[in-house]
C-alpha positions in Angstrom: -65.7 17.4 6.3 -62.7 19.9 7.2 -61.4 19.7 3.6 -65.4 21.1 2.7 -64.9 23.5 5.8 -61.6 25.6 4.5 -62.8 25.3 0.7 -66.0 27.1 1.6 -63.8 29.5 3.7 -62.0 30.2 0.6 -65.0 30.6 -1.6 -66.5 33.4 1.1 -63.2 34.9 1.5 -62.8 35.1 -2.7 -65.8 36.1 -3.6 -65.4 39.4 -1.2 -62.1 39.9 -2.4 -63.3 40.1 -6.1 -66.5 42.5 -4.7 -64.1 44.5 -3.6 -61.8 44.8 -6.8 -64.7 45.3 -8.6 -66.3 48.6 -6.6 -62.6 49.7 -7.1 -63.0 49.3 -10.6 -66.2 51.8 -10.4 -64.1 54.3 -8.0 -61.9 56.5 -10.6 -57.9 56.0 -9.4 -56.3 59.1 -7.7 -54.3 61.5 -9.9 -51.5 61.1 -7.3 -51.0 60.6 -4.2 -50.3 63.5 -2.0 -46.7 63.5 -0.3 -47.4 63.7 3.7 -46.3 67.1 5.0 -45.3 67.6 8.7 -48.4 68.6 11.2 -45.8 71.3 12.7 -44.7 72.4 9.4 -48.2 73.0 7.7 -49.0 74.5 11.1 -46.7 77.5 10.6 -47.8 77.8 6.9 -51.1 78.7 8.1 -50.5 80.5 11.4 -47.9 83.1 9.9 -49.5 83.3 6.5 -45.9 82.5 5.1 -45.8 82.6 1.3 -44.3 80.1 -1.0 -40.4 80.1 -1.3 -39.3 77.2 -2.8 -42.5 76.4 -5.2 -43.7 79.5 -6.9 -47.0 79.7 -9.5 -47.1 75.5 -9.5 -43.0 75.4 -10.3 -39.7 75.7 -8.6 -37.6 78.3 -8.2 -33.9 78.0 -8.4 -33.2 77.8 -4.7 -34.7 74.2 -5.0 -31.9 72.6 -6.4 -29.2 74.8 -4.5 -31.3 73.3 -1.2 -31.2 69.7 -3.2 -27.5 70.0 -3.6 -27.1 71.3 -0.2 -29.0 67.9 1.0 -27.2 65.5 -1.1 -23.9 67.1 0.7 -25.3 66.8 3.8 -23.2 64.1 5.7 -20.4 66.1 5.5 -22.4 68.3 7.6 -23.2 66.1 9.9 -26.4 65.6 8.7 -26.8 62.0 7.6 -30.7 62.6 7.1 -29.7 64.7 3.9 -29.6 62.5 1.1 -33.3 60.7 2.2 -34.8 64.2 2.4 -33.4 65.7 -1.1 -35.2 62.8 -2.6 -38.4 63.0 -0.7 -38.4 66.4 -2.6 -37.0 65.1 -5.6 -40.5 62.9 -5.8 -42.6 65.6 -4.6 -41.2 68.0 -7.3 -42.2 65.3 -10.0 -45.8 65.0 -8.5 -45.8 69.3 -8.7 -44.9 69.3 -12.7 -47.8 66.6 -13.1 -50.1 68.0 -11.3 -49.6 71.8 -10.0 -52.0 71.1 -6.8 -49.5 69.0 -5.6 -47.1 71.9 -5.5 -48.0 73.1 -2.3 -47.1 69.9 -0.6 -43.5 70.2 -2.2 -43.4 73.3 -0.8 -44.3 72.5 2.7 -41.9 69.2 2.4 -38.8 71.3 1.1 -39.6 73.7 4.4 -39.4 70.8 6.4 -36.1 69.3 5.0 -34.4 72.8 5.5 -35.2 73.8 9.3 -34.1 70.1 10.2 -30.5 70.6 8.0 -30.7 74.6 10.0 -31.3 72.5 13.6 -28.4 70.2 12.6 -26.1 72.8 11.9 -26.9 75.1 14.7 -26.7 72.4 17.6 -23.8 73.1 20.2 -20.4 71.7 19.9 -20.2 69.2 22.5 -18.2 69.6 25.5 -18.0 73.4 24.1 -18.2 75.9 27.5 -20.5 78.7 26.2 -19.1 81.4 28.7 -20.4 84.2 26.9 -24.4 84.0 25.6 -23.1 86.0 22.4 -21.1 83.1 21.6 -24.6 80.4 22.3 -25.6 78.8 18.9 -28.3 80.7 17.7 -32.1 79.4 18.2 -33.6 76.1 16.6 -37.3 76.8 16.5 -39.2 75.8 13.5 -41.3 78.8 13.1 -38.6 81.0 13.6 -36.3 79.4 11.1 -39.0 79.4 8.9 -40.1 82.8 9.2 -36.2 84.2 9.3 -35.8 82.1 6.0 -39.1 83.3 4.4 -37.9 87.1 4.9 -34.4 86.7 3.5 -33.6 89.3 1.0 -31.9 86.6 -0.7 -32.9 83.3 -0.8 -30.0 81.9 -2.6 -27.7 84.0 -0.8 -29.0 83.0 2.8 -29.1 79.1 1.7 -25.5 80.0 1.2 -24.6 81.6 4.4 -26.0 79.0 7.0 -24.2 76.4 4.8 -21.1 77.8 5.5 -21.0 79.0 8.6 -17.4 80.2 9.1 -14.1 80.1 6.3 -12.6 77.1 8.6 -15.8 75.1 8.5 -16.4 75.3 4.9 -12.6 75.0 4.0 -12.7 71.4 5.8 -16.0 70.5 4.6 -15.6 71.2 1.0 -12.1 69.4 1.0 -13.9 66.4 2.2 -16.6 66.0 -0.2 -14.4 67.1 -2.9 -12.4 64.3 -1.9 -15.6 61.2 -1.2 -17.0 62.4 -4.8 -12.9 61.5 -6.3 -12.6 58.4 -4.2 -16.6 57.0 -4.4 -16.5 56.8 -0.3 -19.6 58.9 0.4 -19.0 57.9 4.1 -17.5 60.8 6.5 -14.2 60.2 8.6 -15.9 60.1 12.2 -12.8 62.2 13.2 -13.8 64.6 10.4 -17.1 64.8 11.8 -15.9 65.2 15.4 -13.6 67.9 14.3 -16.1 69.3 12.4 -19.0 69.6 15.4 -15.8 71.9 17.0 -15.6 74.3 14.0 -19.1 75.4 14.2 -18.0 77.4 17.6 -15.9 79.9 15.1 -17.1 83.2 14.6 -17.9 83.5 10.8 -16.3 87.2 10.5 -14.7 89.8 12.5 -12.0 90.3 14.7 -11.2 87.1 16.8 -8.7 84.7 18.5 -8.5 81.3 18.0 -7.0 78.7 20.1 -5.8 75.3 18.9 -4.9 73.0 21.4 -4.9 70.2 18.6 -1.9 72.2 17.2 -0.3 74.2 19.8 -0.9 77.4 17.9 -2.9 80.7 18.7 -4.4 82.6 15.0 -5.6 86.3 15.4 -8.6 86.9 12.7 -9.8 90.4 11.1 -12.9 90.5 9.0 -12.7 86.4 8.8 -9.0 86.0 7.9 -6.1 84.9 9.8 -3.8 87.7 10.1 -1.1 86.7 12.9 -0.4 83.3 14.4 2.1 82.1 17.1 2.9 79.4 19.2 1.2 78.4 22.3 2.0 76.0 24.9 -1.5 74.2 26.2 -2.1 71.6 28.9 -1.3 68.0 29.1 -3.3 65.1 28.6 -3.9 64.4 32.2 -5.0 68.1 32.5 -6.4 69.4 28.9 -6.7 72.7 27.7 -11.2 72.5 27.7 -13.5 73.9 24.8 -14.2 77.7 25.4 -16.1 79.9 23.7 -16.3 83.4 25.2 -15.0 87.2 25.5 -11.9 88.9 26.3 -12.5 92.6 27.8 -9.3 93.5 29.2 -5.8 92.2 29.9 -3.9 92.2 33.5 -0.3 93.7 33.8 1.8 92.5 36.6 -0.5 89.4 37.5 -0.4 87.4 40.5 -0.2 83.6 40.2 -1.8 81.2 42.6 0.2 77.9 42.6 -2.4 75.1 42.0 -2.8 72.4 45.0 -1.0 69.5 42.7 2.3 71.8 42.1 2.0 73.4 45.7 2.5 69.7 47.2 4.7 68.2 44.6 6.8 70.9 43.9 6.9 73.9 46.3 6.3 71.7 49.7 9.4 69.4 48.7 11.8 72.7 47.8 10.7 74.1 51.4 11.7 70.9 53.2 14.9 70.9 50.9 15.6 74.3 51.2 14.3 76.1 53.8 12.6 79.8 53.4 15.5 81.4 51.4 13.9 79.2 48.4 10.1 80.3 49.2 11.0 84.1 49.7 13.3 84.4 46.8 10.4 83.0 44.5 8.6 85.9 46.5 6.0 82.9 47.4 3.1 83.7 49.9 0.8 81.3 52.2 -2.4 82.7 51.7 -5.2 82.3 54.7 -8.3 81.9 51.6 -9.0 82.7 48.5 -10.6 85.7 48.2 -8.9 88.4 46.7 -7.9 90.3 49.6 -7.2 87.5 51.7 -4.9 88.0 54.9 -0.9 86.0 54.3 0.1 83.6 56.8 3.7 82.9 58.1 5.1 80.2 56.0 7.1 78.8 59.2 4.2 77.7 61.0 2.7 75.3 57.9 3.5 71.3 58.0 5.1 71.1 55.0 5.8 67.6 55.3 1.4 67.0 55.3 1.4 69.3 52.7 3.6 66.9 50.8 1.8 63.9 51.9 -1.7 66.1 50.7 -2.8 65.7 54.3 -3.7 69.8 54.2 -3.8 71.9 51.6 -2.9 76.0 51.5 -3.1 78.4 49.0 0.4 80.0 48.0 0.2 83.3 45.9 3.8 84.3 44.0 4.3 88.2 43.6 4.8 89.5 40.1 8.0 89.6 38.8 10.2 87.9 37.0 10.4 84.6 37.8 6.3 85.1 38.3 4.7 82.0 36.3 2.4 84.8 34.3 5.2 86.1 33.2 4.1 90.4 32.9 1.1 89.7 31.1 -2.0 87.7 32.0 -5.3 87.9 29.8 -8.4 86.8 30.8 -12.0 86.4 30.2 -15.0 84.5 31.3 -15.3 80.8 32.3 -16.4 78.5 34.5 -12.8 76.7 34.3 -10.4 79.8 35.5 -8.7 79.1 32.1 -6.6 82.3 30.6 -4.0 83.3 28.1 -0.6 84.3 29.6 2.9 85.3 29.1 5.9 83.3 31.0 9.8 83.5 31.5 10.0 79.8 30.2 10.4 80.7 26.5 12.8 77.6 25.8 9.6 75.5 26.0 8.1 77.0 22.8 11.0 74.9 20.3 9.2 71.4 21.6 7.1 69.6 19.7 4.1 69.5 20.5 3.6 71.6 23.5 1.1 70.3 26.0 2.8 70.7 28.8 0.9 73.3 30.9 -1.8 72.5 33.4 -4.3 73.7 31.4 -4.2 77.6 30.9 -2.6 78.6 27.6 1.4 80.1 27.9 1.5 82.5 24.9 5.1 82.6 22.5 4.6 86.3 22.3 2.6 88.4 25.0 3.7 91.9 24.0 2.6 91.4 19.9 -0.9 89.6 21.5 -1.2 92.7 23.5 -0.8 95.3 20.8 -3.2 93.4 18.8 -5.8 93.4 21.8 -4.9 97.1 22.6 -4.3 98.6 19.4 -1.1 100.5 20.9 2.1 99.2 23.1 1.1 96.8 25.9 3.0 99.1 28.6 1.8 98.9 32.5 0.5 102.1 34.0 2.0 101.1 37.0 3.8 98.6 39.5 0.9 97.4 41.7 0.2 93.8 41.2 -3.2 93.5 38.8 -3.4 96.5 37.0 -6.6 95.9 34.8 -6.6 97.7 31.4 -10.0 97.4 29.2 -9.5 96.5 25.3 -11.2 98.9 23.7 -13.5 96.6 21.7 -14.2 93.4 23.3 -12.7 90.6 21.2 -14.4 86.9 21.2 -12.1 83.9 22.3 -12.9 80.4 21.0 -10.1 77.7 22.6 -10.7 74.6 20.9 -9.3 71.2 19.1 -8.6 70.9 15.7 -6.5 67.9 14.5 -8.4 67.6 11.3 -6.4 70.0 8.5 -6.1 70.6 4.9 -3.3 69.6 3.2 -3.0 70.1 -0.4 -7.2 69.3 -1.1 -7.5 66.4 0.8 -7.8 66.3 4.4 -5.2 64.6 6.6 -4.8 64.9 10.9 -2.8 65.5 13.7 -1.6 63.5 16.2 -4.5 62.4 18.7 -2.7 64.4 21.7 -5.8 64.3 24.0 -7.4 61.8 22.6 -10.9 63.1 21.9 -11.5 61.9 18.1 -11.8 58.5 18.6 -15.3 57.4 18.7 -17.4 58.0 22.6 -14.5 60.2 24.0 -15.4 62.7 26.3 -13.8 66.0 25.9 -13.0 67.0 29.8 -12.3 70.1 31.5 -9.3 71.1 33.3 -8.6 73.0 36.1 -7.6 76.2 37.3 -3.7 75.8 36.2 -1.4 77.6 34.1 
């Protein structure tokens, strides 16, 4: 009886199955089947009236394959969704020369593909301190990466310019494809990509600095191109140089320095129990009662050094400019949550080690005076004695300190020492503190 039970199951369940194949035998087949466009995507289409770019009259225009190639590349962007998305558009376009009504799907699905690739490659560089907003990536809306792209003068040419998004980026990117297409390892170096992610913080043209904590060097740029580098001493491991991005407006002559709490108690507190106030006057040292900037001294004879050693009380000491001043004559500045500046400094024997992260965080310049006539266009000379003496650059010039250890080396790209260690996979890039 159970054996009849499942056979007439069977019967019921085959006879509907070959009803079914037979009204689909009376239902003519599809042409194709459309490719699914995103809601958002279509959305914009018809809200901004945009016109076709990629598909034109039922067919491609050339931008298609420079936005295929662009995809297939992708990874080295960063982008690991590239490949998948030049062949959803590789199928669509086959659908569009069988059938032109499915054209306007592969134009909507190319739109797609590119305003994700623009997102990726507009995202912040992590860690990266946006001091100044005219340094802020710029925005990653849909519609207005869709509408910017739509009224490009040049569709080939602007393809080309968010691709390569400054000379240092596309030098390290290219070398690394060129170099997974010779070797058959289409799989990005996570250092690469890390390194990478910090290069997209570089101004693509213009007159810049750039700081490399990765190799101890400062570049000056004109109209893109490096035209000046020299050495820089950066901070240590314990207290790195951070990720800045900002603006310099004007450098200080004759700056102050304010000792940080770890030297003032390691350092300073032991020489005055050593040596007694001949040692703080001579370094023309100051106990400072706060920290604003016209903060009333305090006699140095009436602080507990010894609980200053012990970091039982902490004081503010300011040392007068000068010669033995830590800023050396120059100090330049600009804006950042981390008090981190440029600076000159009387310890020029440190600039012949190798490497040089041995500051507390700010950035020692090998050269202050040539930095200074860059910035100033004339002779860095100081109108006066008094201790700060502002002077504004006459243009202001963007900063970007970051940490490059990836490099080219003859076509293939090799790295630097791991100084802070921030390429290895889940590292946190930190921020220092207000040192020199």
């Amino acid at each position: 009886m159970r054996n009849r039970r499942v056979f007439q199951r069977l019967f019921v369940a085959s006879t509907a199955l070959l009803g079914s194949a037979a009204l689909r035998a009376q239902v003519p087949a599809p042409l194709f089947a459309p490719p699914a466009v995103p809601t958002e995507i279509s959305s914009i289409y018809d809200v901004y009236h945009v016109k076709p770019m990629w598909f034109r009259d039922g067919a491609e225009t050339p931008a298609v394959a420079q936005l295929i190639s662009i995809l297939k590349r992708a990874p080295f962007d960063g982008f690991a969704d590239g490949p998948q998305l030049a062949s959803q558009i590789e199928a669509a376009m086959a659908q569009a020369q069988s059938n032109p009504a499915a054209a306007d799907a592969a134009e909507k699905i190319s739109t797609a593909a590119w305003v994700g690739y623009v997102q990726s490659m507009r995202r912040p560089t992590p860690s990266m301190i946006y001091a100044d907003p005219s340094m802020k990536p710029k925005t990653t809306r849909a519609d207005q990466i869709v509408l910017t792209t739509a009224a490009a003068s040049s569709l080939p040419d602007y393809l080309a310019a968010i691709s390569n998004p400054n000379p240092i980026y596309t030098q390290l990117r290219d070398a690394a494809w060129a170099q997974a297409q010779a070797t058959g390892n289409m799989t990005p170096d996570p250092r690469f990509l890390v390194n990478l992610d910090r290069t997209r913080a570089i101004p693509a043209k213009g007159r810049f600095l750039l700081v490399n904590s990765g190799d101890q060097r400062l570049t000056l740029y004109e109209n893109g191109q490096a035209i000046d580098s020299m050495k820089v001493i950066v901070g240590t491991p314990q207290l790195p140089t951070p990720l800045i991005a900002s603006v310099m407006n004007y450098v200080t002559y004759n700056p102050y320095w304010n000792a940080p709490d770890h030297l003032v108690r390691k350092t300073i507190a032991n020489n005055m129990l050593r040596l007694g106030m001949k040692y703080f006057k001579s370094h023309g040292y100051h106990v400072m009662a706060d920290w604003s900037p016209d903060s009333d001294t305090i006699d140095p004879a009436t602080i507990d050094w010894k609980a200053v050693a012990a970091g039982e009380v902490h004081i503010r000491v300011r040392q007068d400019p000068g010669t033995l001043n830590s800023m050396g004559n120059l100090k330049f500045p600009f804006p950042n949550t981390e008090d981190i500046y440029l600076h000159d400094t009387p310890g020029k024997e440190l600039f012949a080690k190798n490497p040089r992260d041995l500051s507390n965080g700010c950035v020692r310049v090998e050269d202050a005076k040539r930095l200074g006539r860059w910035l100033l266009g004339q002779d860095p000379v100081a109108p006066g004695t008094d201790p700060e003496m502002h002077v504004e650059i006459p243009k202001p010039v963007p900063i970007v300190l970051t940490y490059l250890t990836a490099q080219v080396t003859d076509g293939q790209i090799t790295y630097l020492d791991d100084i802070y260690g921030w390429d290895k996979p889940g590292a946190t890039q930190v921020a220092s503190i207000n040192n020199p």
